[in-house]
N, C-alpha and C positions, 0 to 999 in steps of 0.2 A: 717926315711931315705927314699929317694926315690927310687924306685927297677929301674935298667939297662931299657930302653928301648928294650933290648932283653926279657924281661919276658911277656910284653904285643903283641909279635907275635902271631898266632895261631898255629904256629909250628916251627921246628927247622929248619934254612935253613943255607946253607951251599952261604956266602956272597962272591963275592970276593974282594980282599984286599980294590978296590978306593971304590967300594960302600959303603963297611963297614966304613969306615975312614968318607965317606961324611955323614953319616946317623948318626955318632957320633958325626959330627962336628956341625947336626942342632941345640940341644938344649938339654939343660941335663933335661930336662923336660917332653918326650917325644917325637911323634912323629911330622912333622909339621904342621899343619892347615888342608892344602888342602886335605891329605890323611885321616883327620877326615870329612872332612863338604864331602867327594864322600861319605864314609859311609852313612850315615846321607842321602844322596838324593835317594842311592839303597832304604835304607829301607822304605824310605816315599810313593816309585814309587811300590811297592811287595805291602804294605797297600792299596795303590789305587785302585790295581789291583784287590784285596779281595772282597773289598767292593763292585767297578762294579761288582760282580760275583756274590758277595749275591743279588745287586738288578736285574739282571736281571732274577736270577733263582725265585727271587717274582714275578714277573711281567709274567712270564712262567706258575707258578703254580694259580696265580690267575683269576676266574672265568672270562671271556670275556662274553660282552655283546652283540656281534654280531662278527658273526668270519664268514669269506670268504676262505672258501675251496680251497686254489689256487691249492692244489697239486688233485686234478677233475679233470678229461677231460672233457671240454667242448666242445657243437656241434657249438657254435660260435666262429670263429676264432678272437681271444684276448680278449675275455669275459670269467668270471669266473664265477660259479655259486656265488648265495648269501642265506646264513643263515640266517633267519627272522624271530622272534616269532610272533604271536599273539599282542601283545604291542606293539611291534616296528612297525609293518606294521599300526596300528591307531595310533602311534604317526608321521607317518611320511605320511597319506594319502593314504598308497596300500589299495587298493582292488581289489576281483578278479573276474572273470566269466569267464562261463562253454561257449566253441568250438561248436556251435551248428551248424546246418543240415535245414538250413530255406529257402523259396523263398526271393529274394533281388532284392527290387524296385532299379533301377539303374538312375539318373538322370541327367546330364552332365549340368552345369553351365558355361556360358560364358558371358562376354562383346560382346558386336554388338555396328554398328552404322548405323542409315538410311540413305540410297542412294536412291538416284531418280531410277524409274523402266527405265531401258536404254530402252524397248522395246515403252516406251510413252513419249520418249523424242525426237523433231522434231524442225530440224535447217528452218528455213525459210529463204533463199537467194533467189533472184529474176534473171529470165532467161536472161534480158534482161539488155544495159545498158543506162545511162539519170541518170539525178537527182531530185536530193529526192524538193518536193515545199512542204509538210508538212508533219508532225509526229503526228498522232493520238495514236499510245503506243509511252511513250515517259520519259519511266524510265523501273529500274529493280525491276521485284517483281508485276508489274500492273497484275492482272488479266485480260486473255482473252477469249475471246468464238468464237468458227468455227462462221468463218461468218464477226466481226468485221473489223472497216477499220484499217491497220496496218498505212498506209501512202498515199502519193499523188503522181507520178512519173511523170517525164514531159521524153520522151522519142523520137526521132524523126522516131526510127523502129515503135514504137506505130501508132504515125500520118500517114507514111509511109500506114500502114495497113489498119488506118479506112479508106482512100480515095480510097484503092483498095477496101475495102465493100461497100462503099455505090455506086461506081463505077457499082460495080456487083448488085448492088443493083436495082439499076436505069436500068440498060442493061436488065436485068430481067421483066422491067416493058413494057420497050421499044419494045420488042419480045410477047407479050402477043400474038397478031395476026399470029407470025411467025409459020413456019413450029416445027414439034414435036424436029426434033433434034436441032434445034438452043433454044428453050428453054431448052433444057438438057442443052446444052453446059452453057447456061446464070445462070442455078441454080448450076451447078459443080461450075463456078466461086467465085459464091456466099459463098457456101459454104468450097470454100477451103479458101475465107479471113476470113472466123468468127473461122473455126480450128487456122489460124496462131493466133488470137488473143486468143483465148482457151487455146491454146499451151504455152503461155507465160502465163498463171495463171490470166486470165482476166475473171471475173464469165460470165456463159451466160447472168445471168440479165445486167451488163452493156455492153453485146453486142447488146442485144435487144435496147437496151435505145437507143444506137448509132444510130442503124438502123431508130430507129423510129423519132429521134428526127431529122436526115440526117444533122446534124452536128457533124465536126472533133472536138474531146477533146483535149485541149493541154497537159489537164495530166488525167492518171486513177489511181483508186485507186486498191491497191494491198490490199488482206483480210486474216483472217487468215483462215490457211486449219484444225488447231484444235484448241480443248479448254485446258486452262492451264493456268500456270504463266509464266511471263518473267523473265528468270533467267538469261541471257544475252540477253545485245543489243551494237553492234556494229555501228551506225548509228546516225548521226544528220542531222537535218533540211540543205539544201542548199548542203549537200557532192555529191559529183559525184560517183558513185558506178557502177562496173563492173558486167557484168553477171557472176553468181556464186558467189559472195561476200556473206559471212553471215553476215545477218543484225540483226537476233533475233534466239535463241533459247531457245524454249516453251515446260515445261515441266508438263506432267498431272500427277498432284498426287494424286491423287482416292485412287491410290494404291499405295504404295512403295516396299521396299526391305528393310530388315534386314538382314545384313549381318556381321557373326563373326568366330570365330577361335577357331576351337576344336583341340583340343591337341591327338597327335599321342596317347594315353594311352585311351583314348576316342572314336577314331575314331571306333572300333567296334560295338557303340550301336548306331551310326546315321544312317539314310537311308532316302533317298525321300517321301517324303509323309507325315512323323513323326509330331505331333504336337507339336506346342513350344505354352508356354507363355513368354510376353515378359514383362517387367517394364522398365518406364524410369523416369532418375531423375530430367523429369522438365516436368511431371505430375505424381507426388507423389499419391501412393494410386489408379493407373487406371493400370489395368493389359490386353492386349489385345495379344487374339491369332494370328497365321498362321500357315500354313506349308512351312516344306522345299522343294523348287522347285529344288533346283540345290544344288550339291556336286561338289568343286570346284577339275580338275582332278591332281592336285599336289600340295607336302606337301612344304611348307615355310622350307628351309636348317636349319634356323640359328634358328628358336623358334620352328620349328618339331608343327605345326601344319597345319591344314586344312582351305579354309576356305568354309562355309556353307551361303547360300540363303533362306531365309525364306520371301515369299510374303505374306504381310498382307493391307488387306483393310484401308483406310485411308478417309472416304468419310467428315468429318469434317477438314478435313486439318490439324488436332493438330500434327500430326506427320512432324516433318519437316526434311530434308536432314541435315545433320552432328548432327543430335543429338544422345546422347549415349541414350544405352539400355542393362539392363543384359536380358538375354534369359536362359530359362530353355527347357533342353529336356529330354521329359521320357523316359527313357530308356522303352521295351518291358518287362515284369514280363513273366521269364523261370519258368525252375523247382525249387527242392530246392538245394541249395551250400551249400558248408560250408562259415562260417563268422565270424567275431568275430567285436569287435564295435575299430571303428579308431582309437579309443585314445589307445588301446593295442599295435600297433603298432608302433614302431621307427626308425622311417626312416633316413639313413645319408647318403641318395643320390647315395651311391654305391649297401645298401643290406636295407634290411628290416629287422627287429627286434624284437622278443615279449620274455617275461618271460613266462617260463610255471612252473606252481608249482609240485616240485614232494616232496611226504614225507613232513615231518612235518617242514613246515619251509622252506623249500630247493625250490631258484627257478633260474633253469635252464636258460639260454640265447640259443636261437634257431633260426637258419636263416630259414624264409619263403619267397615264391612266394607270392605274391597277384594280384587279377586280378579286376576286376570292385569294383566300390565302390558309395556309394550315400552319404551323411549330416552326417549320425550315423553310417555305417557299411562297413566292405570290404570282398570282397570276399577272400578266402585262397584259393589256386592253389596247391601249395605244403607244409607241414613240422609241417601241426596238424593234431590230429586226434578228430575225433566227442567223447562230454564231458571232455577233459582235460582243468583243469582249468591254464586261463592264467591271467598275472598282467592285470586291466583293467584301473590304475589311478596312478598317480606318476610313468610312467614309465622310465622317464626322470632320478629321483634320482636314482631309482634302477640301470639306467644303468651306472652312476658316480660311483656307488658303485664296479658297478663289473669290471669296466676297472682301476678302483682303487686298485683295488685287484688283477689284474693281473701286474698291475705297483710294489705293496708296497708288496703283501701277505697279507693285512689287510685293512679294513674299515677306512673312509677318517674322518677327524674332524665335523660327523655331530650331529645334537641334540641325547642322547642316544647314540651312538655309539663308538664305541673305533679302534686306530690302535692296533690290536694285534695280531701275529703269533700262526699258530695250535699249542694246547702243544704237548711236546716232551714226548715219550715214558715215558723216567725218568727224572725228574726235577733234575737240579743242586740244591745239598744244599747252601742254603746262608748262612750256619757257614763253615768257615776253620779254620784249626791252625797257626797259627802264627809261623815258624821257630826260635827258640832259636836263639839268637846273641852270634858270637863267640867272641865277643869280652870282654874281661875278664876287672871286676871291678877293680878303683882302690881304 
């Protein structure tokens, strides 16, 4: 016989009339479906719940292979110290060295480029105006020497001149018998048309020739006042050119300029005088010195550097205007600093960074000052102290680790490592009991 549907309740309940009446009317069989399969999903979701509890209380109780102290105060703001054995730090590349107390050669590296020395560079314009009847330089780039003929000029103030010298010239000759002051007055003559022709850049040699030969030249030739290269020329055969026009500008490169840009963090070890070495990359393997002449008096806004003047001798010419150069300057060797070598350090631009190891395993993230630095080493200013040992290689993963660990409380998915939480005091048991079901057999 089948038992009432009231014997499979878990207690007695006092129904009233409709409900009872509906609850009979489902099925003489029992209860209906739905009110079986909600059972049925309570108890499956209570199981669930067990089970996560037993694994995470495993996962709790078992050994970590590298665990990050989140609950540490750290002296870096959002870094957490990191637990490191022995193993782990040579499976992942750390290594460490000792804060030491040393003199630090200091050496500033920059990019230069050769500039012409502005002091031996000389525009040649002509005083006078006429035109040009030929070109003896007559490209850019010609070598010149004080003295050569630049050009030919046909000028009518020139002719003007020579007929007033040779006028004085003659007047001169004509007075030889005269009284003393009319030969003063004939050689003043004289000499004030060879000044005007002096004055316009006319050698004395071809004022002489003038005199002597007591013929007008239709054209003189203008020469050059130094030696150098033509690096501009403004000028062709047959142009008309005005007095002051620049026709060529010549520039001596004996000597040059290296000139480059030291960075505001640098600018304390440069000074006047300092000697540089320079390299350039289109004479590979030739290293030539100078010193720096000139400290230029304001820093560039937007790249916060300086820039610097280094005169260096050039008497083969290999050095030519726009060609690059790195330049090295030695800094002066102080006392002794403290240092640690660069690679220890991790910079992101706003703070500087080192590990320092404390205890077995344990290493500390620590904000430092640093102040000069050369290739291998930098100076500490502030936040070591002489012999504590700090990470000097793989600083970079260590420090994923520990902002990973200020992120998660546990170590990131690297080789050997695990994400895992300090254990707790007490571990949860992963056994529970199971609640009896009150639901009665049928």
């Amino acid at each position: 016989m089948i038992p009432p549907i009231e014997t499979v309740l878990p207690a007695p309940v006092i129904v009233p009339p409709r409900t009872a009446a509906a609850a009979r009317e489902d099925t003489p069989f029992g209860p209906r479906k739905s009110s079986r399969v909600a059972r049925v999903v309570v108890a499956l979701a209570i199981g669930g719940t067990l089970v996560a509890a037993g694994f995470v209380a495993w996962r709790v109780t078992r050994k970590p292979s590298v665990v990050i102290t989140a609950n540490v105060a750290s002296t870096a703001k959002g870094e957490q110290p990191v637990m490191l054995s022995g193993e782990q730090a040579r499976r992942i590349g750390v290594t460490y060295t000792a804060v030491v107390m040393t003199p630090l050669a200091t050496e500033v590296r920059t990019v230069a480029q050769v500039n012409y020395d502005e002091t031996r560079v000389r525009t040649i314009a002509p005083k006078l105006d006429g035109w040009i009847e030929q070109l003896f330089v007559n490209y850019t780039g010609q070598p010149v020497h004080a003295g050569d003929s630049l050009l030919a000029i046909y000028s009518p103030m020139i002719v003007a001149a020579e007929q007033e010298l040779l006028l004085a010239v003659q007047l001169e000759k004509d007075v030889t018998n005269a009284p003393a002051d009319a030969k003063r007055s004939a050689a003043d003559l004289r000499d004030a048309a060879r000044r005007r022709l002096l004055y316009w850049d006319i050698t004395a040699a071809d004022v002489d020739r003038i005199e002597q030969t007591g013929q007008v030249q239709k054209t003189v030739v203008l020469r050059a006042p130094v030696s150098g290269v033509v690096v501009e020329k403004n000028v062709l055969s047959g142009q008309k050119i005005m007095a002051g026009d620049a026709l060529y500008k010549v520039a001596d490169l004996s000597v040059v300029w290296v000139e480059g840009e030291v960075f505001e963090r640098d600018f304390s070890t440069v000074r006047i005088g300092q000697l540089v070495q320079a390299e350039f990359q289109a004479l590979p393997g030739v290293a030539r010195s100078g010193r720096i002449t000139y400290i230029y008096p304001t820093f560039n806004p937007e790249t916060r550097t300086a820039r610097v003047r280094v005169q260096m001798a050039n008497g083969d010419l290999a050095l030519k205007p726009g060609m690059y150069a790195t330049i090295r300057i030695e800094g002066a060797r102080g006392g002794n600093v403290l240092n640690i070598p660069r690679s220890a350090v991790l910079s992101t631009g706003q703070r500087d960074l080192v590990f320092v190891q404390n205890g077995a395993g344990l290493l500390e993230p620590r904000d430092v000052v640093v102040g000069v630095a050369n290739d291998g080493r930098v100076q500490i200013l502030r936040g070591l102290r002489v012999g504590e040992q700090v990470v000097a290689s793989a600083t970079f993963l260590v420090d994923a680790e520990s902002n990973l660990g200020s992120q998660l409380g546990g170590m990131g998915n690297m080789p050997g490592m695990s994400i895992v939480a300090p254990a707790p005091s007490k571990p949860a048991s992963p056994k529970a009991k199971v609640p009896a079901s009150t639901e009665s057999k049928r």
